[in-house]
N, C-alpha and C positions, 0 to 999 in steps of 0.2 A: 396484380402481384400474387403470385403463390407464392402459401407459407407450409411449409411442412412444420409441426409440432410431434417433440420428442418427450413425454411423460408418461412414468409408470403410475402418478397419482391420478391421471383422467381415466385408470380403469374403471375409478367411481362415475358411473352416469354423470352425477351433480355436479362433478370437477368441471365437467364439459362445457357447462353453461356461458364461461367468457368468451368459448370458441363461436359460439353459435352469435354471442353478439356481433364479433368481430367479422363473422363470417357476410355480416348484413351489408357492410360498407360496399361502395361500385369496387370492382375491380377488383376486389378478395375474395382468391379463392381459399378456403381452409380445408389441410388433411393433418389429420391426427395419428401416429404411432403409439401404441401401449402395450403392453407385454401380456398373453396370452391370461394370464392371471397375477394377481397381488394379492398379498398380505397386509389388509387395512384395518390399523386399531385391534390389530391380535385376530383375527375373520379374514380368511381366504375372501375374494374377492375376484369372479370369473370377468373378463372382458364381453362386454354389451355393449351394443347402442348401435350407430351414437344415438348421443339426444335429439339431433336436428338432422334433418335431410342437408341442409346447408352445409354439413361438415362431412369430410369425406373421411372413416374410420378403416385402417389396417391394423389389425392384430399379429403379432408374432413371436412365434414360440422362444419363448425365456427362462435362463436357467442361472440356480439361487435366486429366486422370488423371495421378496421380504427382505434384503439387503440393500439398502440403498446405496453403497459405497461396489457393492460387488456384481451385481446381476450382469447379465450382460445375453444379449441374441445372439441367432444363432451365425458363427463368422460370414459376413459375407454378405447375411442376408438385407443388415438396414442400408448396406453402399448399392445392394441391387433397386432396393425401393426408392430409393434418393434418385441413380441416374434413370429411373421408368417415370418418375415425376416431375424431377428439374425444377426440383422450385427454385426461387428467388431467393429466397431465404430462410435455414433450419433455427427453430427455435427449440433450445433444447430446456429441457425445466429436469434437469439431473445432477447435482454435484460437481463442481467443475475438475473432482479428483476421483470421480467415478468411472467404469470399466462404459459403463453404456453412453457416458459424454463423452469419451474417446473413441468410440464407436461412431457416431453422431458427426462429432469434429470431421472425423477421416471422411464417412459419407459427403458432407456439406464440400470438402476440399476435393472429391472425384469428381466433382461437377464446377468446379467454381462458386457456388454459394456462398453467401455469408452466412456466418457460423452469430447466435446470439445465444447467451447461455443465462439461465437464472441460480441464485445460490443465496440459501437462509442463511450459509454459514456465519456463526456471529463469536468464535473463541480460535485463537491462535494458536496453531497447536503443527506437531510436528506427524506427517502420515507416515505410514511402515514404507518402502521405498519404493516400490511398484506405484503407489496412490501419489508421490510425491512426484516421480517421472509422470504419470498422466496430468497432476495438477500444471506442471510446467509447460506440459505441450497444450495442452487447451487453453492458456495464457497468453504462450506466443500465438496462438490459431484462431482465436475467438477473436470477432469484431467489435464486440459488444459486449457486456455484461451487466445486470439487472441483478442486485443484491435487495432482499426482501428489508432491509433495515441501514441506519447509518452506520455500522458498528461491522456490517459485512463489507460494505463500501471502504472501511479504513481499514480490513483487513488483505481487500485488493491491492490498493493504495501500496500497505508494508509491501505485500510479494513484486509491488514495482509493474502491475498492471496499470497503464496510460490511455488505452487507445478507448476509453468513454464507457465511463458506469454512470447509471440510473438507481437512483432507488425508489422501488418502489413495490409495496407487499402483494403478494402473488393473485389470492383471491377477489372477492367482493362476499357481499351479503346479496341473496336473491330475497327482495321484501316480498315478492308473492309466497316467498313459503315462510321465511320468517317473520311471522306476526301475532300481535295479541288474539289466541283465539280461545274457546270454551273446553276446556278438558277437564272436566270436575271427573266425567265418572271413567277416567285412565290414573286419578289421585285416588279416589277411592278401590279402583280394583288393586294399586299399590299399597294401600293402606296407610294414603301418607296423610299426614295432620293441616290445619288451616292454614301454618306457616311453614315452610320447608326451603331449606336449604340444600344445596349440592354442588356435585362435581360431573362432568362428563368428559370422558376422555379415557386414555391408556392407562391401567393399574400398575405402576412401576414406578419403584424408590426416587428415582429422579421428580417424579410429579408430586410426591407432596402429601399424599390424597390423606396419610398418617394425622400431619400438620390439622387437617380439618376434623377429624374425626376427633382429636384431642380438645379440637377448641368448641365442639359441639360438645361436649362433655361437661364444657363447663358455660355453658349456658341457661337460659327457661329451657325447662324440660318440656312443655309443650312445642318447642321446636324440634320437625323432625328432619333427616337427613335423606337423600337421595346420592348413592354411587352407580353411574349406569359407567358400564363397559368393563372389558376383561384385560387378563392380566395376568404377571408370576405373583404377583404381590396382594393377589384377591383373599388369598386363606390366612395369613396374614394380617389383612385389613378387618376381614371378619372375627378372628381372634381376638384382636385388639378391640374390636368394636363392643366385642362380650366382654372382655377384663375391662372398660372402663363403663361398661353397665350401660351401653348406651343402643343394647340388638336390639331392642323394643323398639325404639323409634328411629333405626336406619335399616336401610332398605337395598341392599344389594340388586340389581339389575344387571342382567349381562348388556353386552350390546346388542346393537339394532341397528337394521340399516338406515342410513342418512337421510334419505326422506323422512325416517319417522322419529328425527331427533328432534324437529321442533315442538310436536305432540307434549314428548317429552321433557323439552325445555320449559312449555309453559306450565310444564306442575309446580317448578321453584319461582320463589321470591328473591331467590339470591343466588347465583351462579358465583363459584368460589374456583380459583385456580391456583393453586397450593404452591406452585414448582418450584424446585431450589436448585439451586444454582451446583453444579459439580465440575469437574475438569473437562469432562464430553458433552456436558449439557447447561444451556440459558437458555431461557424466554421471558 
């Protein structure tokens, strides 16, 4: 079986790694599509790889990067890759009301393919009318769909999709990179204390990161905090952090690439995810 893969998120190396598993089975061949560049965690993000000789990588030139609902290649170009490769079957991991999964769709249907599609989405909500005509056609066109939670699965379900959803959450953990290891002296060139708390992730009012900083305030003061990664809400976070007297012992960090956030994971004791809930956001 070929599988062609449609994801702007495997521009990260690391994303790759379930291809490469997949790719080990008899009879799987794996190619991946990813858009020349992404915007990952606020950090452009150039197209590499792949990770594995096993997985067969095309890049292609993409315009509005960093938009998940809008991006889209260049016309024409993903239905020429689809009929030069003929897979079996397109696996797209893009929004099922986005420009580049109706891109994908059309491809997978110039050849006869089955069309599979993944979608985190997990709130009901109405798109602006272009995003609502593409959510309908990749409804009626998609053979399949993989909702990462129960809660995207019953929002299939209302739009009156039948023809067989899956749920199940997109990534894994690779235990070679995540594991208990020695970083005393990446805490100390931080300056962070015995006990240490944090957050890693995107710096925006949706995430929370406020919520933590307020409840480390009111904690032992020997506890200290850890913010790695970037954001509109970073200057902000830092202000706050000075009016509730707590700069001494939190520790701004921009981001870093993803290999080297386990490094960074092992300096806390407590990984804290803040996120609140609004009309365009749940986790």
């Amino acid at each position: 079986m070929r599988i062609l893969f449609v994801s702007h998120s495997s521009v990260v190396r690391s994303y790759q790694q379930k291809l490469c598993e997949l790719a080990k089975f008899p009879g799987v061949e794996v190619h991946l599509l990813v858009p020349d560049r992404w915007i990952e965690g606020n950090r452009l993000v150039q197209a590499s790889g792949p990770l594995s000789d096993e997985v067969s990588l095309h890049v292609e030139k993409a315009y509005l990067v960093g938009r998940v609902g809008g991006y889209f290649y260049r016309p024409r170009a993903l239905t020429r890759l689809v009929k030069r490769l003929k897979p079996d079957l397109v696996h797209i991991e893009e929004e099922p009301w986005s420009v580049a999964c109706w891109q994908a769709i059309r491809g997978a249907e110039a050849i006869g393919a089955r069309a599979l599609v993944f979608t985190w989405e997990n709130i009901w909500r109405r798109y602006r009318w272009i995003s609502e005509k593409i959510l309908k056609y990749v409804l009626e066109h998609a053979a399949h769909i993989i909702a990462g939670n129960e809660e995207g699965k019953g929002l299939l379900l209302k739009r009156g999709f039948r023809k067989g959803i899956s749920v199940f959450p997109q990534y894994g953990v690779d235990e070679n990179a995540f594991k208990r290891k020695e970083v005393s002296p990446l805490k100390n060139k931080l300056g962070l204390s015995a006990t240490v708390v944090g957050y890693i992730g995107r710096l925006e009012p949706s995430k929370g990161v406020d919520l933590l900083l307020r409840a480390i305030a009111r904690i032992d003061s020997r506890v200290s905090c850890l913010i790695l990664g970037e954001g509109p809400e970073k200057k902000k976070l830092v202000t706050l952090a000075d009016e509730l007297g707590i700069e001494s012992r939190t520790v701004f960090h921009g981001g870093v690439p993803n290999d080297k956030v386990p490094d960074y994971l092992n300096c806390l004791d407590l990984l804290v995810l803040p996120s609140r809930t609004t009309a365009q956001w749940k986790e």
